[in-house]
N, C-alpha and C positions, 0 to 999 in steps of 0.2 A: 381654885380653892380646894383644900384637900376635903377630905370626907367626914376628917375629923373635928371640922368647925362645925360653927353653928352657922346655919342658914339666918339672913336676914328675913325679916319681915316685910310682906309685897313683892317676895323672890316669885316666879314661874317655876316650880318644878314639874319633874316626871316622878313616878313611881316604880320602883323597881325589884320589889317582893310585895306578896302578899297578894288577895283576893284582885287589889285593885291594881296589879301591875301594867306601867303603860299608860296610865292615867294621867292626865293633868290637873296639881294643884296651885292654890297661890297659898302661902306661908303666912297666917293670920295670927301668930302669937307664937314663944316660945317659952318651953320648960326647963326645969333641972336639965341641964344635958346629957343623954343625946337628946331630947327630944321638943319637939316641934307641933305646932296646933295648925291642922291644914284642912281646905275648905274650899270645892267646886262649884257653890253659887245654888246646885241644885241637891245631890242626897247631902254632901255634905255643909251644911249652910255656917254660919256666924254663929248661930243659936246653939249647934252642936257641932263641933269639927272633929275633924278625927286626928287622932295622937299617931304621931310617926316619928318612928327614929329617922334619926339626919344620914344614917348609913344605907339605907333604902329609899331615897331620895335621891336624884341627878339634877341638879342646878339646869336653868334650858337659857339663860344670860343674866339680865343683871337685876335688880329691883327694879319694880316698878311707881312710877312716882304716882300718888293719888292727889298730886293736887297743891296748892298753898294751905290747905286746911289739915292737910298732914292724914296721920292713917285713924282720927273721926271720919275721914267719908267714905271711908270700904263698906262695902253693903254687898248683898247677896248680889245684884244689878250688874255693881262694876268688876266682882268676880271673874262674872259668864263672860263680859265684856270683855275683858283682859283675854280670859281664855280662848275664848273666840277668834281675836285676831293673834296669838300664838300658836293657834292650830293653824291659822293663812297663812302664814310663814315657814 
């Protein structure tokens, strides 16, 4: 994917400028483009995500699927969860 899309919703990324470089997020909503609402389960939660351009952003494979019930059941939980086992890998 080039850098100048838009990231899906329930992608895994990385972070690649700023404070929190290195980081891993999941892709909880998107804005006017570039940019993107992303959210690590713990500082950055559901309630408050933090805004990131798509160009400081590294895609880490493909979406993640949350279920038959679609993206209602992302929650702070299945975040950390996600993230979790993409750090095991």
């Amino acid at each position: 994917m080039e850098r100048t899309q838009m990231i899906p919703v329930c992608t895994v990324v990385e972070s690649l400028a700023g404070r929190d470089k290195g980081h891993l997020y999941v892709v909880v909503g998107s804005l006017a483009y570039p940019y993107v609402w992303i959210a690590d389960g713990r500082k950055y939660n559901l309630d408050k995500p933090k805004k990131k351009n798509c160009r400081h952003l590294r895609i880490l494979g493909t979406s993640v699927s949350t279920g038959s019930a679609g993206p209602a059941r992302i929650s702070n939980e299945w975040i950390r969860s996600v993230l979790n086992r993409a750090v095991k890998n």
